[in-house]
C-alpha positions in Angstrom: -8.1 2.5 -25.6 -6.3 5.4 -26.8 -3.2 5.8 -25.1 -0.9 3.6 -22.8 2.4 3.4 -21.4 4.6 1.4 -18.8 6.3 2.2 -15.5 8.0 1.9 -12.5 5.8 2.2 -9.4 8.4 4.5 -7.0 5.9 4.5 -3.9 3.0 6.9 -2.5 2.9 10.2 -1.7 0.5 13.2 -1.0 0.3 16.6 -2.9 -2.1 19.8 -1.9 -4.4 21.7 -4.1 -4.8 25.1 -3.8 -7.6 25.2 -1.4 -5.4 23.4 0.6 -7.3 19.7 0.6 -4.4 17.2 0.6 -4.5 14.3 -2.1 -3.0 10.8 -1.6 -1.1 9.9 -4.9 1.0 7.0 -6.0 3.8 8.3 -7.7 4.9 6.2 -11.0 7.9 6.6 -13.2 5.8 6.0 -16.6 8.7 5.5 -19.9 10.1 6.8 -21.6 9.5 3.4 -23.7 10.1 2.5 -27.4 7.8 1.4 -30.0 9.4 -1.7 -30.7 6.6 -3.7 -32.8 3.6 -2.4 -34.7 1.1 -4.8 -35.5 -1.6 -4.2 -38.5 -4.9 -5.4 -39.2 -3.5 -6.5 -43.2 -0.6 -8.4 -41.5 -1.6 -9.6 -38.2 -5.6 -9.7 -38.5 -5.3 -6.7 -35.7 -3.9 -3.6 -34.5 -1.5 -3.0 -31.7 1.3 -1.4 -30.2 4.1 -2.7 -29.1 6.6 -1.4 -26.3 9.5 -1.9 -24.7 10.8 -0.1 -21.2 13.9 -0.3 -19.1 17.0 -0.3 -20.2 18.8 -3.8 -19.3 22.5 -5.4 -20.5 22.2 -7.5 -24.2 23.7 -10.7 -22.0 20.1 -10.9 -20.2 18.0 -11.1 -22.8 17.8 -14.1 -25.8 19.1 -13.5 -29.0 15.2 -13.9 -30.5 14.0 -10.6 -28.4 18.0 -8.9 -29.2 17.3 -9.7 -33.3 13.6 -8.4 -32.6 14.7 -4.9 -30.7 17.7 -4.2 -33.7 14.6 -4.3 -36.1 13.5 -1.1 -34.4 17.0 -0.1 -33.9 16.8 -0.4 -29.9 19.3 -1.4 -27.4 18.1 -4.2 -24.9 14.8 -3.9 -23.1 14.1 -5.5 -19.9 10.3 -5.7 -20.3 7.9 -5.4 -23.7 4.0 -5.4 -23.3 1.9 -5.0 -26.1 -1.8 -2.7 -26.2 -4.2 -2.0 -28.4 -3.9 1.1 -29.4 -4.1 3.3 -32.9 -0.2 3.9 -34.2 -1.1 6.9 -35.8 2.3 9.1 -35.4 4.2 6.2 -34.1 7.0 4.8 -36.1 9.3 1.9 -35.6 11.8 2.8 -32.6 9.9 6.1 -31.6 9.7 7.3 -28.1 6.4 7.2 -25.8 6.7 9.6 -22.8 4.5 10.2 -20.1 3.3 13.6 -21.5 0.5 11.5 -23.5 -1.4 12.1 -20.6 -2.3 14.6 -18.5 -3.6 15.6 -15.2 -7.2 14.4 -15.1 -7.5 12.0 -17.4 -8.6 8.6 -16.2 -6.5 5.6 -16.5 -6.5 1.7 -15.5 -3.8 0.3 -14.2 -2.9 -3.0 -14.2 0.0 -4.4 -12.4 1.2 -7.4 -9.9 -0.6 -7.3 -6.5 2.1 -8.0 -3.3 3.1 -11.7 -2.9 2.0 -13.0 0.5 2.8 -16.2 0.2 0.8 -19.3 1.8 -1.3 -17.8 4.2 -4.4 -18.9 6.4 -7.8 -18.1 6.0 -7.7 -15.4 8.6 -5.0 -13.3 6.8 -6.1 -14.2 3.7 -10.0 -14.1 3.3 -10.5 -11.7 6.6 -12.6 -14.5 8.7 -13.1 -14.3 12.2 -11.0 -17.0 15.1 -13.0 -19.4 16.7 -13.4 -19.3 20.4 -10.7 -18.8 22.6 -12.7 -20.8 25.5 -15.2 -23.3 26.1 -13.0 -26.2 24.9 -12.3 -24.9 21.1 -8.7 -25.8 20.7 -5.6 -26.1 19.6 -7.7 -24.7 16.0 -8.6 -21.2 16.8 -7.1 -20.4 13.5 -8.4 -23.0 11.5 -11.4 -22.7 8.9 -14.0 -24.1 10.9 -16.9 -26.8 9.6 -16.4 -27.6 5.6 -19.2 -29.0 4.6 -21.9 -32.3 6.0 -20.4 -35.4 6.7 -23.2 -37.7 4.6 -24.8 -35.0 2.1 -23.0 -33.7 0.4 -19.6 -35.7 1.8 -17.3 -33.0 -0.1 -16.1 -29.4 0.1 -17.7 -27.2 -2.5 -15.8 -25.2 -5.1 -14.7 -21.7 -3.9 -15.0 -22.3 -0.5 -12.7 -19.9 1.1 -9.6 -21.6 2.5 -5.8 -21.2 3.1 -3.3 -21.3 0.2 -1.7 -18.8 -2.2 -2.3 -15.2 -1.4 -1.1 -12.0 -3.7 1.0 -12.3 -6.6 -1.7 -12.2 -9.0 -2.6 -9.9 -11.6 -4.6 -6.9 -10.5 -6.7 -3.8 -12.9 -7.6 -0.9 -10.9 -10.7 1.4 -13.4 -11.2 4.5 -13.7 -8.1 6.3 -11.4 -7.5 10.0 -12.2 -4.5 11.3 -12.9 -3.7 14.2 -10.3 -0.2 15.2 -12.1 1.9 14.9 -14.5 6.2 15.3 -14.6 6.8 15.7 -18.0 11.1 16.7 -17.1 11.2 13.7 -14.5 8.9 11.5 -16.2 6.9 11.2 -13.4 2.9 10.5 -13.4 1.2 11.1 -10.1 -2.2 9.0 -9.7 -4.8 9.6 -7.5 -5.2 6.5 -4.6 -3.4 3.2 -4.3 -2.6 1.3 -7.1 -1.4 -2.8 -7.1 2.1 -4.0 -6.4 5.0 -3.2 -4.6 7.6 -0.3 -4.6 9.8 -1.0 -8.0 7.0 -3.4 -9.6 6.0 -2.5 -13.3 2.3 -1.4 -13.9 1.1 -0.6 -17.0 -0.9 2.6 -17.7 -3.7 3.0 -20.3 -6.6 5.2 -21.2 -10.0 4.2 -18.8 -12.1 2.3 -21.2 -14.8 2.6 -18.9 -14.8 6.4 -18.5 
């Protein structure tokens, strides 16, 4: 992993190359973030990266991650995520902007997927109703047959059924980067990423590329 950063999914979008083939693109406001920790192999037993992004009031935040941010002389940071990453050029408080990449490259991005909620098994695994005739109801919705009655007498693990759906932490691979805003610290990716508009994703380096 060489580079990384954190940002602000703003929504999608579409751009045109100059052939004129249009190019859905989710449009991220990546930093600029702060290097608020870095970790070493002598000290910690590894090497990482700290960062911190979005600027948020000192009240919010506990006096632990306040002390912590004044060590890199920063004001208070909403949200800090650590990578692993080489610090070469980085220093204690330095700035990370989005022009560490560029249009091209190939990222993964992790982020929050959309909170749905408790939902059925129709909505939430994609399965088919039962009948609408014939004597099937009032359970057109439900999951249908679980399992035997005498053998095995229970539900087996992971069978698909209602209950939490979203909200769970999603890594797209290998997404290209279509362009990059340097001035509005903007980085346009190719295709959908996870979450919803406003939702913080974290951008780093493919490692699968």
């Amino acid at each position: 992993m060489k580079n990384a950063i954190l940002g602000k999914k703003i929504g999608m979008s579409q751009i045109f190359t100059e052939t004129g083939v249009v190019i859905p693109v989710t449009v991220v406001e990546a930093g600029p973030c702060f290097v608020s920790q870095i970790k070493t192999e002598a000290v910690d037993g590894y090497n990482a990266v700290q960062l911190a992004f979005m600027d948020t009031k000192e009240s919010r935040i506990t006096k632990a991650e306040a002390g912590h941010l004044k060590k890199a002389n920063l004001t208070a940071k909403k949200y800090l995520k650590e990578f692993k990453i080489s610090s070469e050029g980085l220093i204690l408080g330095s700035e990370v902007k989005c022009n560490i990449f560029a249009a091209g490259d190939k990222v993964d991005v992790s982020g929050y997927s959309k909170g749905h909620g408790f939902s059925g098994n129709i909505q939430r695994w994609n399965a088919s109703r039962q009948p609408m005739t014939h004597g099937t109801g009032p359970i057109h919705r439900a999951p249908g047959s679980l399992s035997a009655n005498s053998t095995p007498s229970r539900v087996f693990k992971n069978h698909k059924l209602p209950g939490q759906w979203g909200d769970e932490k999603v890594t797209i691979q290998n997404l290209e980067i279509a362009k990059v805003d340097a001035d509005r610290n903007l980085i346009l990716i190719k295709g959908a990423i996870p979450g919803a508009k406003g939702a913080v994703v974290s951008i780093c380096s493919a490692v699968k590329a």
